[in-house]
Short mmCIF file of the C-alpha atoms (twelve columns), coordinates in Angstrom:
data_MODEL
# 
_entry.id   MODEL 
# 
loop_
_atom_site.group_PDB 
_atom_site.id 
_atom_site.type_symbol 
_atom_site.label_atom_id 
_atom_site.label_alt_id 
_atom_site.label_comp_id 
_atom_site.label_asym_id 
_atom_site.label_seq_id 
_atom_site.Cartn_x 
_atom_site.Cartn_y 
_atom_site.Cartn_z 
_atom_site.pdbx_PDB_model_num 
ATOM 1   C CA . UNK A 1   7.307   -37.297 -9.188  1 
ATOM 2   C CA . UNK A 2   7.625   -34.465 -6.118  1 
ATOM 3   C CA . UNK A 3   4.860   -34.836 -3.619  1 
ATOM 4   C CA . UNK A 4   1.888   -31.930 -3.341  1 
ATOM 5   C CA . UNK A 5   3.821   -30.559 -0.462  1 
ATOM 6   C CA . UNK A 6   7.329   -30.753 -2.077  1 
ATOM 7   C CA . UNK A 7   6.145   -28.698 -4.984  1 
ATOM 8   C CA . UNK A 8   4.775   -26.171 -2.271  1 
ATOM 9   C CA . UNK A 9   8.065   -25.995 -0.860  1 
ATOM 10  C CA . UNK A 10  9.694   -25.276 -4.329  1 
ATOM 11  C CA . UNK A 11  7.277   -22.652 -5.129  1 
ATOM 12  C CA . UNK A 12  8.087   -21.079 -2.157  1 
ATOM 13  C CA . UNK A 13  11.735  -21.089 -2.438  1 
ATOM 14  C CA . UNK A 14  12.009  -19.796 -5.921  1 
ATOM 15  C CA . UNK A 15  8.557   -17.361 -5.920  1 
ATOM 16  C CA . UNK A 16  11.499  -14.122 -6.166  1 
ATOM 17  C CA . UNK A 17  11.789  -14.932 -10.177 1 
ATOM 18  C CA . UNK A 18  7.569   -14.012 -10.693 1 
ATOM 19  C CA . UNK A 19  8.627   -10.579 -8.530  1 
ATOM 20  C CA . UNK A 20  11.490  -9.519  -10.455 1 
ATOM 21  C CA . UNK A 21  10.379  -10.481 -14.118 1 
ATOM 22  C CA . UNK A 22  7.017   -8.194  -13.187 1 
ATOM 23  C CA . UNK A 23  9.205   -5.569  -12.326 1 
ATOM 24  C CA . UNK A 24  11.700  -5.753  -15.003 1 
ATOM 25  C CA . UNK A 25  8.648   -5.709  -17.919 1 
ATOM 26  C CA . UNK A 26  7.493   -2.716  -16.056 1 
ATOM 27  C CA . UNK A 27  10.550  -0.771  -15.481 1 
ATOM 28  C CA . UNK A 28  11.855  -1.704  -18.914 1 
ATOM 29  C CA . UNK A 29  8.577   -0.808  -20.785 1 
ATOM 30  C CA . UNK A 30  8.190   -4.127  -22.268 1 
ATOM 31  C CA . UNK A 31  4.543   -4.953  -20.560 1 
ATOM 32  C CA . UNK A 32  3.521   -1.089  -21.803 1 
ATOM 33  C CA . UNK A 33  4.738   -2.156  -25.904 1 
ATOM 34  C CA . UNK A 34  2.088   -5.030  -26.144 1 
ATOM 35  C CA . UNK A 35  -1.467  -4.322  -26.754 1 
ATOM 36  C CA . UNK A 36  -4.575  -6.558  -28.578 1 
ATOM 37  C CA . UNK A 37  -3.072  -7.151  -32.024 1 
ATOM 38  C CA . UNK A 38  -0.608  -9.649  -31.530 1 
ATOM 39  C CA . UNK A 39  3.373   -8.922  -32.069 1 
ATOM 40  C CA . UNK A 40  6.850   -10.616 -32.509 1 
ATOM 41  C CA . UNK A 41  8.836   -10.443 -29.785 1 
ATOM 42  C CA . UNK A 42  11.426  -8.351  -31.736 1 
ATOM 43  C CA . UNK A 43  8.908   -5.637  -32.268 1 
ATOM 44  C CA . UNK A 44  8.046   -5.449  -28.919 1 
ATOM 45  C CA . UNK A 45  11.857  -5.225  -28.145 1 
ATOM 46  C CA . UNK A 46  12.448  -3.097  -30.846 1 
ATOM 47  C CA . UNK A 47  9.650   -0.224  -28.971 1 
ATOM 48  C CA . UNK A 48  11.100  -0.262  -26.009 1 
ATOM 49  C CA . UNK A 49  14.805  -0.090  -27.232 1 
ATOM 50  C CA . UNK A 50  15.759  -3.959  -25.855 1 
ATOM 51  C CA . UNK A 51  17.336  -6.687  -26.638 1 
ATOM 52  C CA . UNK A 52  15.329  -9.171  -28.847 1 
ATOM 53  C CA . UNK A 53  16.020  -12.541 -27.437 1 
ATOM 54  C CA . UNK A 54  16.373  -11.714 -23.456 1 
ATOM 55  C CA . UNK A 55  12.482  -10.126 -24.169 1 
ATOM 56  C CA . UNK A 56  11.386  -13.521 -26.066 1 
ATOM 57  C CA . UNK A 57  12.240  -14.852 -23.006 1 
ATOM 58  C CA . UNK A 58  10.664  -12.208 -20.632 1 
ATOM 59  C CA . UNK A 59  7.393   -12.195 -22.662 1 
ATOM 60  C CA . UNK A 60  7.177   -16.470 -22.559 1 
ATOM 61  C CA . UNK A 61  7.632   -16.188 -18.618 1 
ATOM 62  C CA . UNK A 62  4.845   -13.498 -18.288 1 
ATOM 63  C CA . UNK A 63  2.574   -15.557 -20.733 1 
ATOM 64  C CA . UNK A 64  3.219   -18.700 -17.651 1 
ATOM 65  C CA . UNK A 65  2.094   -15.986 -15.840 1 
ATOM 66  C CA . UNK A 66  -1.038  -14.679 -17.637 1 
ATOM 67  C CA . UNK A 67  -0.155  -11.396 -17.829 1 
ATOM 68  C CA . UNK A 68  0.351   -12.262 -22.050 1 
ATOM 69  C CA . UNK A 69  -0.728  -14.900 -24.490 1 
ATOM 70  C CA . UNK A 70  1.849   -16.590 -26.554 1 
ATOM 71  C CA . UNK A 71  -0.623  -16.922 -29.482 1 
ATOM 72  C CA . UNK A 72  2.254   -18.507 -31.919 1 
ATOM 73  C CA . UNK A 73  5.914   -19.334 -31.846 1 
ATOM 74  C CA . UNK A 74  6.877   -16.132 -31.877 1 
ATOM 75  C CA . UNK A 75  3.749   -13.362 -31.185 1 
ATOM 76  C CA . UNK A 76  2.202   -12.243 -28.161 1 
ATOM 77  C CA . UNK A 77  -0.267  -9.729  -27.343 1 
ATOM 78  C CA . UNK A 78  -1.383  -8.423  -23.907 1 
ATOM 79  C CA . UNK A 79  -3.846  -10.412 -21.429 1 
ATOM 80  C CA . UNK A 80  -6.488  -8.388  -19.197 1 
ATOM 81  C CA . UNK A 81  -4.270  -8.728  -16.434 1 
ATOM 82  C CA . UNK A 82  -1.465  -7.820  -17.684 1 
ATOM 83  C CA . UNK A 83  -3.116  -4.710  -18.293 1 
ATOM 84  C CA . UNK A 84  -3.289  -3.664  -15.334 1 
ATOM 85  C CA . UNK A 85  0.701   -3.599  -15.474 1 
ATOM 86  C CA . UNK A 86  -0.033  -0.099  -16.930 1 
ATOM 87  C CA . UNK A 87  -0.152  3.256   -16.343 1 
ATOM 88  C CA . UNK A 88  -4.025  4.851   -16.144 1 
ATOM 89  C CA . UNK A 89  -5.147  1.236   -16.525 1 
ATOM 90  C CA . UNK A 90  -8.279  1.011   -13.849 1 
ATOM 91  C CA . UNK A 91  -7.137  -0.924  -10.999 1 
ATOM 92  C CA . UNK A 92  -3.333  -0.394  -12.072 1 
ATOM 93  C CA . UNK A 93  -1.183  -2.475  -10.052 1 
ATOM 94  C CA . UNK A 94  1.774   -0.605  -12.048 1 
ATOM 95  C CA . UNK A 95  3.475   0.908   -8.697  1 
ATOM 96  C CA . UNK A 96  3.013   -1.826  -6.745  1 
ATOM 97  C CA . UNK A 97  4.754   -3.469  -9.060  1 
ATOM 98  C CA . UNK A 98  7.789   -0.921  -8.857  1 
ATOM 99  C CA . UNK A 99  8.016   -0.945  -5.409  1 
ATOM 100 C CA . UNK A 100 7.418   -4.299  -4.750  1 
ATOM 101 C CA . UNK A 101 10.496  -4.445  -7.399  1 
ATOM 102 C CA . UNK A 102 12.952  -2.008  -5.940  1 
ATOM 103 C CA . UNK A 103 12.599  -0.433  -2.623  1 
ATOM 104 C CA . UNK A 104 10.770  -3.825  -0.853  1 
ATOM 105 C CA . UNK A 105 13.099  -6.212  -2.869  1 
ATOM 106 C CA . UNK A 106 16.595  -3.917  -1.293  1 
ATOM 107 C CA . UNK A 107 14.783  -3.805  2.104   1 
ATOM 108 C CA . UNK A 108 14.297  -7.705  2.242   1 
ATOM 109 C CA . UNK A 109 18.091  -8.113  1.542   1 
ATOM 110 C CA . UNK A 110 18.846  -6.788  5.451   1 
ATOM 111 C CA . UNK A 111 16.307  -9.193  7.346   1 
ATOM 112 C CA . UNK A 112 19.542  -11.089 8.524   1 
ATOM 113 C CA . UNK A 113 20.632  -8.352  9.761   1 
ATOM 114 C CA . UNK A 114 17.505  -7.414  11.883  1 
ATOM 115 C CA . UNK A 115 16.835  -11.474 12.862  1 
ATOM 116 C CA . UNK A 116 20.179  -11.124 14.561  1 
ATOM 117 C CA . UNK A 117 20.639  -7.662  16.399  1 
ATOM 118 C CA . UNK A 118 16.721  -6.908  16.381  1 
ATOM 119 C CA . UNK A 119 17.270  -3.942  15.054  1 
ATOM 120 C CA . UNK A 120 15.844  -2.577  11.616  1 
ATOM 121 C CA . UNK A 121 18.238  -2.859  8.821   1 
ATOM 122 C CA . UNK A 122 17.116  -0.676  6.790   1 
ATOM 123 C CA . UNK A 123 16.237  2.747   8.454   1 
ATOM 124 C CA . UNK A 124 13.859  3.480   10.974  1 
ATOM 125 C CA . UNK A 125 11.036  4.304   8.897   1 
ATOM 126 C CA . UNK A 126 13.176  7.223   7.380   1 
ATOM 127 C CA . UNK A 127 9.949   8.580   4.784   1 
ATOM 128 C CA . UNK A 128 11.798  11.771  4.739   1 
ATOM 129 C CA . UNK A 129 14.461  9.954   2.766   1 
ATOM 130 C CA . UNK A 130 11.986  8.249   0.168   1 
ATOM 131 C CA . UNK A 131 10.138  11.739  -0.636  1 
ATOM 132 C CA . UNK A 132 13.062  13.480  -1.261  1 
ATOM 133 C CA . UNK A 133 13.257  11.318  -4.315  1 
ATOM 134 C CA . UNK A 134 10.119  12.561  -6.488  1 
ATOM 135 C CA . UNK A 135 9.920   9.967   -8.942  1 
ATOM 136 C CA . UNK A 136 10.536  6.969   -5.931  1 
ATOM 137 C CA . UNK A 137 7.883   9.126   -3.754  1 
ATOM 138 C CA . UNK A 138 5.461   9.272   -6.813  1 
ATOM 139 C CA . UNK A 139 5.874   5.382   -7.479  1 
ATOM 140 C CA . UNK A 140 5.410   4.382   -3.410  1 
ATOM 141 C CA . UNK A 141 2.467   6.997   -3.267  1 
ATOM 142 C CA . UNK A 142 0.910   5.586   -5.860  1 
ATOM 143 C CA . UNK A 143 0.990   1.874   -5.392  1 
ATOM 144 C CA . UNK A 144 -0.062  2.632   -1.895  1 
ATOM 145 C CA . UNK A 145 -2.909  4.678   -3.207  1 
ATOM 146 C CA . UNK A 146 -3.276  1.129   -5.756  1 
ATOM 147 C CA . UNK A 147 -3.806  -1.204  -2.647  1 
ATOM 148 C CA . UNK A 148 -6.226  1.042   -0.925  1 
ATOM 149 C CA . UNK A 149 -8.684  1.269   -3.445  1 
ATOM 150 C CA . UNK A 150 -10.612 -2.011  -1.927  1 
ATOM 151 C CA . UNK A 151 -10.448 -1.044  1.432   1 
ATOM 152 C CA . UNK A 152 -11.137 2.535   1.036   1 
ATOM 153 C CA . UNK A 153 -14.469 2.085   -0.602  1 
ATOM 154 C CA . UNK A 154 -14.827 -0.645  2.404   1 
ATOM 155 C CA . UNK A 155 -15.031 1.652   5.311   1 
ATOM 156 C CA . UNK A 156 -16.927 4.157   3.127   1 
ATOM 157 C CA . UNK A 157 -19.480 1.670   3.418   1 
ATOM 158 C CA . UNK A 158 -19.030 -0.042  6.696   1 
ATOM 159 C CA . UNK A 159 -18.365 3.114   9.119   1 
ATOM 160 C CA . UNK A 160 -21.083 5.982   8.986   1 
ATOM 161 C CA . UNK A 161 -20.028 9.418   8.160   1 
ATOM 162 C CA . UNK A 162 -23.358 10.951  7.997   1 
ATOM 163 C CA . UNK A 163 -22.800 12.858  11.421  1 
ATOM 164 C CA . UNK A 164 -19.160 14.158  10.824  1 
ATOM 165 C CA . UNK A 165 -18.775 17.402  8.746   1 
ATOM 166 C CA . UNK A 166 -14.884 17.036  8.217   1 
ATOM 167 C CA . UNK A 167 -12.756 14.184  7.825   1 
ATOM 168 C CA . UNK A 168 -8.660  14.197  8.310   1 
ATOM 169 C CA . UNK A 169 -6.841  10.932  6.544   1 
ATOM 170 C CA . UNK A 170 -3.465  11.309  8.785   1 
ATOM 171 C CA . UNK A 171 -0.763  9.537   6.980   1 
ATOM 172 C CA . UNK A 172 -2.641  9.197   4.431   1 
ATOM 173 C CA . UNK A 173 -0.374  9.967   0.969   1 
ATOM 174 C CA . UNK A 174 -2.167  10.777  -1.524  1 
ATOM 175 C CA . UNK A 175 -4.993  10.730  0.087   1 
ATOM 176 C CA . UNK A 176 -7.145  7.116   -1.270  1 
ATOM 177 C CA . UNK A 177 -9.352  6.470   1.481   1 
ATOM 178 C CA . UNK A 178 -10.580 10.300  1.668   1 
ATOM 179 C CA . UNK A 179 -11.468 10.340  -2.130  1 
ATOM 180 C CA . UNK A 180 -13.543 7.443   -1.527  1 
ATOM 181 C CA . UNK A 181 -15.283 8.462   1.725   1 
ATOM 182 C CA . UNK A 182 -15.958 11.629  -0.187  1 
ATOM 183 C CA . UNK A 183 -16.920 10.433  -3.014  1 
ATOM 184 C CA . UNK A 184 -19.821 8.105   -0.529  1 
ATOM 185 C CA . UNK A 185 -20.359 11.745  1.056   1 
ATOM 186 C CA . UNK A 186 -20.775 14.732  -1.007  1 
ATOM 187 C CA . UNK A 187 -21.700 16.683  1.961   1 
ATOM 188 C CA . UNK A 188 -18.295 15.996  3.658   1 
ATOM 189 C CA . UNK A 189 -14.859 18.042  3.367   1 
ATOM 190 C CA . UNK A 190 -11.190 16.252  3.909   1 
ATOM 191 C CA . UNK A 191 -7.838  16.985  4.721   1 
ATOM 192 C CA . UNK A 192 -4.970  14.912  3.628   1 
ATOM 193 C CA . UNK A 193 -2.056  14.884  6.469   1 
ATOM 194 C CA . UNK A 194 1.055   13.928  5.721   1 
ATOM 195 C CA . UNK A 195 5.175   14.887  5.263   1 
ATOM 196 C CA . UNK A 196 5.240   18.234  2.869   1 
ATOM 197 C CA . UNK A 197 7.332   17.124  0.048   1 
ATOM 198 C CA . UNK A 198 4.346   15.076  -1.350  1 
ATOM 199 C CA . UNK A 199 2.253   18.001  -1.465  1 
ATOM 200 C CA . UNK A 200 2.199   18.372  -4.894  1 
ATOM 201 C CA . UNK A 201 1.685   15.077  -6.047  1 
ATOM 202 C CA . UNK A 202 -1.153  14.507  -3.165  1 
ATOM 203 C CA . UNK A 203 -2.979  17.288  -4.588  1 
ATOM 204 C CA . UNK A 204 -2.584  16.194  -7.880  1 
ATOM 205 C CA . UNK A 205 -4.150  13.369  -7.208  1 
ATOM 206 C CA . UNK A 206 -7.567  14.474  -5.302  1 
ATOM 207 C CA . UNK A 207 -7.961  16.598  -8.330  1 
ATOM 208 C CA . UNK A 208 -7.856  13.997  -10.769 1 
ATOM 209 C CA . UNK A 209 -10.356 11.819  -8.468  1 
ATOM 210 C CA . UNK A 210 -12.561 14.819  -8.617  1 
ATOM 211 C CA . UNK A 211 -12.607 15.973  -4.897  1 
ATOM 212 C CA . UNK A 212 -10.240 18.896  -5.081  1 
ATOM 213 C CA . UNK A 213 -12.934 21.142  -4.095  1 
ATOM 214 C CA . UNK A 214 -13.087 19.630  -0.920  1 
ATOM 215 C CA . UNK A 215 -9.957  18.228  0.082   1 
ATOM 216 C CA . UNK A 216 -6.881  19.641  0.395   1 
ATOM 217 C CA . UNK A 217 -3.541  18.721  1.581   1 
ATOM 218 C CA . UNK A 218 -1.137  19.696  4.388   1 
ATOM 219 C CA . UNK A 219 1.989   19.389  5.282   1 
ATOM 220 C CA . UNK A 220 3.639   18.684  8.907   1 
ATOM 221 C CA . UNK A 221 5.071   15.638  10.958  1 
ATOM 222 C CA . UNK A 222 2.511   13.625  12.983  1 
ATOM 223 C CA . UNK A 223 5.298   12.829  15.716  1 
ATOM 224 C CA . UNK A 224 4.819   16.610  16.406  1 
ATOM 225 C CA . UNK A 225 1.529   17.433  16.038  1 
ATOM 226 C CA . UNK A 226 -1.926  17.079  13.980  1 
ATOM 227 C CA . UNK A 227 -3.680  19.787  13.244  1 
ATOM 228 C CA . UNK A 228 -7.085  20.432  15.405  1 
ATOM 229 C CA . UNK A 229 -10.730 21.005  14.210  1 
ATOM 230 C CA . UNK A 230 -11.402 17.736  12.664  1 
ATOM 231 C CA . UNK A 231 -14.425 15.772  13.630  1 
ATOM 232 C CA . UNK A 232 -13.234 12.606  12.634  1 
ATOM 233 C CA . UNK A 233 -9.459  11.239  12.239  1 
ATOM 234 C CA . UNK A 234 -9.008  8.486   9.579   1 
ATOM 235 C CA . UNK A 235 -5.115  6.259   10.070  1 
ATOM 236 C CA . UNK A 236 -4.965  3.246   7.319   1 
ATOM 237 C CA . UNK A 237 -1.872  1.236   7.552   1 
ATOM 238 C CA . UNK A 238 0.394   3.665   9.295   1 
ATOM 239 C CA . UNK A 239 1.310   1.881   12.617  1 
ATOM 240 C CA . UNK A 240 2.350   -0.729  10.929  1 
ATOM 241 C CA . UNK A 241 5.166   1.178   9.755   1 
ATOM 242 C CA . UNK A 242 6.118   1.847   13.087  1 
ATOM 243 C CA . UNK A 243 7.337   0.389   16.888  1 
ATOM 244 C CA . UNK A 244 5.365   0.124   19.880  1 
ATOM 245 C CA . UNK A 245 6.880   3.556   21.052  1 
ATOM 246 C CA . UNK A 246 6.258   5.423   17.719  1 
ATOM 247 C CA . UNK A 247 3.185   4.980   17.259  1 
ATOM 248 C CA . UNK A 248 1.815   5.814   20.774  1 
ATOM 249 C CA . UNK A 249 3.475   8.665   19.598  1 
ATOM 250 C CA . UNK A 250 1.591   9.274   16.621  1 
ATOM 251 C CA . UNK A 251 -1.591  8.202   18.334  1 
ATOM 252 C CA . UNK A 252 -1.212  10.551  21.076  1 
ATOM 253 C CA . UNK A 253 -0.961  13.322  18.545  1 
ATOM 254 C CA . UNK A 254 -4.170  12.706  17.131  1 
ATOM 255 C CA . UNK A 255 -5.638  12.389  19.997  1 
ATOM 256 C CA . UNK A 256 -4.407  16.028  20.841  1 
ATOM 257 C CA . UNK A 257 -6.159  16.913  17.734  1 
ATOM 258 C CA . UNK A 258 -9.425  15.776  18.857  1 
ATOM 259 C CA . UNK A 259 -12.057 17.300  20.727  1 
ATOM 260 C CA . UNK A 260 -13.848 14.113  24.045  1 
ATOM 261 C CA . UNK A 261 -15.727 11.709  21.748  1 
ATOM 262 C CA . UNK A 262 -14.794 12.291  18.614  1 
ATOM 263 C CA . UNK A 263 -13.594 9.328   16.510  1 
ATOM 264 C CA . UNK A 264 -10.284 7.656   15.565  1 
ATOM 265 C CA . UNK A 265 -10.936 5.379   12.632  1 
ATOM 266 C CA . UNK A 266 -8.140  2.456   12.489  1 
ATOM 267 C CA . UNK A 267 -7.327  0.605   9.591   1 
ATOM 268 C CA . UNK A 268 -4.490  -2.346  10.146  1 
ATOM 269 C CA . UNK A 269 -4.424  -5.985  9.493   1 
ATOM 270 C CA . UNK A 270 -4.410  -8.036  12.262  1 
ATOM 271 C CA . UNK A 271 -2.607  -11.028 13.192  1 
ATOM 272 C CA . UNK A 272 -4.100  -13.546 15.268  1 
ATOM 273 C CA . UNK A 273 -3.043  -15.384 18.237  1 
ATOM 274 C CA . UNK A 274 -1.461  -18.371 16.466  1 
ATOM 275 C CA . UNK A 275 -1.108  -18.147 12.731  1 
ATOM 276 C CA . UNK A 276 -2.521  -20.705 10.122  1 
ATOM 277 C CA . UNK A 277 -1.360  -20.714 6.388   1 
ATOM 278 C CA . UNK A 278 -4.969  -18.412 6.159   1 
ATOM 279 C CA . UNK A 279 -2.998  -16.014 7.240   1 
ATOM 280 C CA . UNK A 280 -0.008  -15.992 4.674   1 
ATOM 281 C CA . UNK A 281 -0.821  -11.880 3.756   1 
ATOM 282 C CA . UNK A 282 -0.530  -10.518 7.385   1 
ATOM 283 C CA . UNK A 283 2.109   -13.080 8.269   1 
ATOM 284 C CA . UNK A 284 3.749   -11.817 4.685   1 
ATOM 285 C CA . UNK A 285 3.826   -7.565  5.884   1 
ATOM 286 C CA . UNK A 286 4.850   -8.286  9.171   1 
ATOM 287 C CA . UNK A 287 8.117   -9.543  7.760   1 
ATOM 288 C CA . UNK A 288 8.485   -6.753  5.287   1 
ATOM 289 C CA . UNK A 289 7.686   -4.542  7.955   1 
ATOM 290 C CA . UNK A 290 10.505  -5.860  9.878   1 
ATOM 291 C CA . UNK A 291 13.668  -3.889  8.208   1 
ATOM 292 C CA . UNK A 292 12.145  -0.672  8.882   1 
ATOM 293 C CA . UNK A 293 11.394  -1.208  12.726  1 
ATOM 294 C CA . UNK A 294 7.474   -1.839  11.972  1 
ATOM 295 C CA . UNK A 295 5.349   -4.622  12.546  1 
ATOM 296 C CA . UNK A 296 1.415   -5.947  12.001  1 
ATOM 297 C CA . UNK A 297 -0.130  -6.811  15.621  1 
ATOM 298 C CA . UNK A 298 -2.665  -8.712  17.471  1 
ATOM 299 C CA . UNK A 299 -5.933  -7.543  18.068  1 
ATOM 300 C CA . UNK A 300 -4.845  -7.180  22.224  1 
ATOM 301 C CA . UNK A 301 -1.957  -5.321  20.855  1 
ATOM 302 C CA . UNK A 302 -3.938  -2.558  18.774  1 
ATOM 303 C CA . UNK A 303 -6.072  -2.157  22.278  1 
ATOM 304 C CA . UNK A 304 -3.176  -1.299  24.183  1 
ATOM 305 C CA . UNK A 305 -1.277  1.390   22.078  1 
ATOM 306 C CA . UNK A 306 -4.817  2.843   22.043  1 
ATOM 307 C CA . UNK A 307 -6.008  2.716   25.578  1 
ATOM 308 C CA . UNK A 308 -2.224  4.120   26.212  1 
ATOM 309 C CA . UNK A 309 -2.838  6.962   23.790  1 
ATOM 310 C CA . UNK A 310 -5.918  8.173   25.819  1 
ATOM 311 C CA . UNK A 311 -8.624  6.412   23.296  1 
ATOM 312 C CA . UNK A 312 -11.585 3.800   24.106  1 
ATOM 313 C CA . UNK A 313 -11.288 0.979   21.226  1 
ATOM 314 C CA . UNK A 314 -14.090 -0.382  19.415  1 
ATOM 315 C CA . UNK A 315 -14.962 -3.454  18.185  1 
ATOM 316 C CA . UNK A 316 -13.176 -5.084  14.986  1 
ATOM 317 C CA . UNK A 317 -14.905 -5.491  12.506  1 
ATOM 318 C CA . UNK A 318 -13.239 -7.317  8.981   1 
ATOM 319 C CA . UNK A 319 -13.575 -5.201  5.977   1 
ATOM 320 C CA . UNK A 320 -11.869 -6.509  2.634   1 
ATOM 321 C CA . UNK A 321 -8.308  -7.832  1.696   1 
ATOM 322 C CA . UNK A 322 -7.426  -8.884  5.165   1 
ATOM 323 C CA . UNK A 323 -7.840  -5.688  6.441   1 
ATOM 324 C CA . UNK A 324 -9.986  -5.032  10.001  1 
ATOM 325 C CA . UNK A 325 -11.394 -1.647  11.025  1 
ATOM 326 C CA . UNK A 326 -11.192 -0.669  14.788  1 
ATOM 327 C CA . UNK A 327 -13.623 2.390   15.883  1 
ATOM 328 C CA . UNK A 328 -12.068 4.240   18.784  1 
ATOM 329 C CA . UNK A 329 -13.278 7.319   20.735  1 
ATOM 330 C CA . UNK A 330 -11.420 9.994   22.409  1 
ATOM 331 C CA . UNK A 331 -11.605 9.999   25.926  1 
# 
């Protein structure tokens, strides 16, 4: 019988099969054709136009999963979690599941590439690319929006935004950590800032949360510029896209935008100085950050882009889901 550690080790080499048969029962709509009353796995097959036996299979490897119950030889019906496979499903992990699927499983493929020339292998960041897409914009938009959702009502709660009238999410998509902030504070009004072909989509989306009325969207490129007149400038998880170089860029542009003292909220995780098995999900972005030129950083690292970008850093302080908040002022 394998050791502890040995079957560590194998779950480790052969975790891609849990990615891709998520993916596939998404993409196929085989996770969307079960439900509470319990069918054969030809009927579920049958509903989403598939193959009878390859789903039997599917479905058993989803029920090892819990995201089904194999309730007889041949009948399964949907699990909690697996619910959240779907579509309008509270806490949907749907387009996480798609992109974690697709565009993360293709970029993975060229880490070789960028271990041995240090280069990214697949495009520098190139977000202009993915837009131009809808459907592939709409899917990454939304399972970043999907993986916000804990953090965003985090720093609604942590940071105070009782003395700020406006509120600019820079980056931001469609705009998940603004609905929540506003949602905490029905006084304050938010702008989503980010590339313009999502425009549609992003404002789709604050109207469906119910803060149309008060945030709106804009378009533009935050190597250029960011629009002025904010009080308060809110960046989750965009530097992480990006090098060293980039995102002083991006950082100096916002702190163009903003008048002496005004605040630069950070959201990143953050690695520490020497790495424990704690710190698998940091450890785990930084490498799919890699093929795209990005990476996560230390704490000493997050204090230099800013104190190079013309901003006084805060204290961290650790929010939720490995993610650390860092209050800066403009000097």
């Amino acid at each position: 019988m394998a050791d502890a550690s040995t079957r560590q080790l194998v779950e480790s080499i052969t975790g891609a099969w849990r990615t891709r048969a998520i993916y596939e029962s998404v993409r196929s709509g085989l996770i969307d054709n079960l439900g509470s009353v319990p069918r054969s796995a030809a009927e579920v097959a049958a509903s989403a136009e598939l193959d009878a036996d390859t789903s039997r299979r599917v479905l058993r490897a989803l029920a090892v999963l819990g995201l089904c119950e194999q309730v007889s030889a041949d009948a399964f019906v949907a699990t909690e979690l697996g619910a959240r496979l779907r579509a309008g499903t509270p806490g949907s992990l749907r387009g996480m599941a798609m992109l974690w699927g697709d565009r993360i499983w293709n970029s993975l493929e060229t880490m070789g590439e960028t271990l041995r020339t240090g280069m990214p292998g697949w495009g520098n960041g190139d977000f202009g690319a993915l837009h131009a897409d809808p459907a592939e914009s709409d899917v990454f938009n939304r399972a970043m929006a999907e993986q916000s959702g804990p953090i965003a009502r985090a720093v609604a709660w942590s940071c105070d935004f009782s003395g700020y009238g406006s509120v600019m999410d820079v980056g931001g998509g469609y705009g998940a950590v603004l609905i929540e902030i506003l949602r905490a504070y029905p006084a304050l009004k938010g702008l989503v800032y980010d590339l313009e072909p999502i425009a549609e989509g992003a404002r789709r989306y604050l109207a469906e949360a119910g803060v149309g009325d008060r945030a709106d969207f804009l378009g533009g490129d935050f190597f250029h510029e960011v629009p002025a007149g904010m009080d308060c400038i809110v960046l989750k998880y965009v530097l992480h896209d990006w090098s060293d170089a980039d995102s002083e860029r991006i950082l100096a542009s916002c702190r163009a935008a903003l008048q002496p003292g005004a605040t630069l909220i950070l959201l990143e995780r953050i690695l520490p100085e020497r790495v424990s098995a704690a710190d698998e999900p940091v450890v785990r972005t930084d490498l799919v950050m890699m093929p795209i030129n990005g990476k996560e950083r230390t704490l000493e690292e997050f204090q230099r882009l800013l104190r190079a970008s013309g901003f006084v850093a805060g204290e961290a302080k650790p929010l939720v889901d490995g993610c650390w908040v860092i209050e800066s002022r403009a000097v």
